[in-house]
N, C-alpha and C positions, 0 to 999 in steps of 0.2 A: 679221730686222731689227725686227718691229714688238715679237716678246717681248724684245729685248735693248734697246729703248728702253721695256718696263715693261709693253707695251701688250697684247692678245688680239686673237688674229682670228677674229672674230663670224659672217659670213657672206661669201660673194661669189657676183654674178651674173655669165651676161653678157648683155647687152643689144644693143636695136639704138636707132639713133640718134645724139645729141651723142659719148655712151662707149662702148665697146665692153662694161667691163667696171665694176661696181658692187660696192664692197665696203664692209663696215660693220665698222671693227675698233672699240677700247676700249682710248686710251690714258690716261698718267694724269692728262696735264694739255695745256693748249694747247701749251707749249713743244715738248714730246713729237711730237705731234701733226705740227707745222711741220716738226718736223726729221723725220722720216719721209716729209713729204711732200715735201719739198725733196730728199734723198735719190733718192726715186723721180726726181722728174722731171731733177736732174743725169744720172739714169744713162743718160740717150738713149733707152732703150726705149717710152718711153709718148710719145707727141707732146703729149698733154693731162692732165694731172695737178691736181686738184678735192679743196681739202679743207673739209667742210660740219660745222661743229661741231653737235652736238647736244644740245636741253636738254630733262631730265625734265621730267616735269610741276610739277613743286614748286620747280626752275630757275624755270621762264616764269614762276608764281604772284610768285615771288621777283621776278625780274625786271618786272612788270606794276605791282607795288606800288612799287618804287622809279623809275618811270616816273611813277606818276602823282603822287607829292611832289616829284621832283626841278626843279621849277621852269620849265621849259621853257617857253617862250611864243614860238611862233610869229609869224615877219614877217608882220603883213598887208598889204595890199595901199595902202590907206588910211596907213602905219607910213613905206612906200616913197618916195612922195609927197609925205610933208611934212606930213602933215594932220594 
């Protein structure tokens, strides 16, 4: 399923804890991604099915800088109030 939605399967563990089992594929885009994970957990076998996008390093970099232009300004507390 995960190559005929374009993707690789990179690793898997398994674990103890929240999941049994830990796996790290490489699809090619978030859509991909969804629909593979959606898949899984229609199929009834998994009771808990977790999909955790991942960003290289030069993502975040990417991502960090358009964080800190993008305007944002936080509620303060003082903002709430009226003041």
């Amino acid at each position: 399923a995960v190559e005929k939605l374009g993707g690789k399967v990179e690793r898997f563990w398994l674990s103890f804890g929240d999941y049994d089992v830990v796996g790290i594929i490489d699809m090619p885009d978030t859509v991909s991604a969804a629909a593979f994970s959606m898949a899984v957990a229609a199929g009834g076998a998994c009771r808990t099915v977790r999909t955790t996008p991942l960003m290289s390093a030069t993502e975040g970099m990417e991502a960090m800088k358009k964080a800190a232009t993008c305007g944002y300004q936080p509620i303060t507390r003082s903002a709430k109030a009226g003041n």
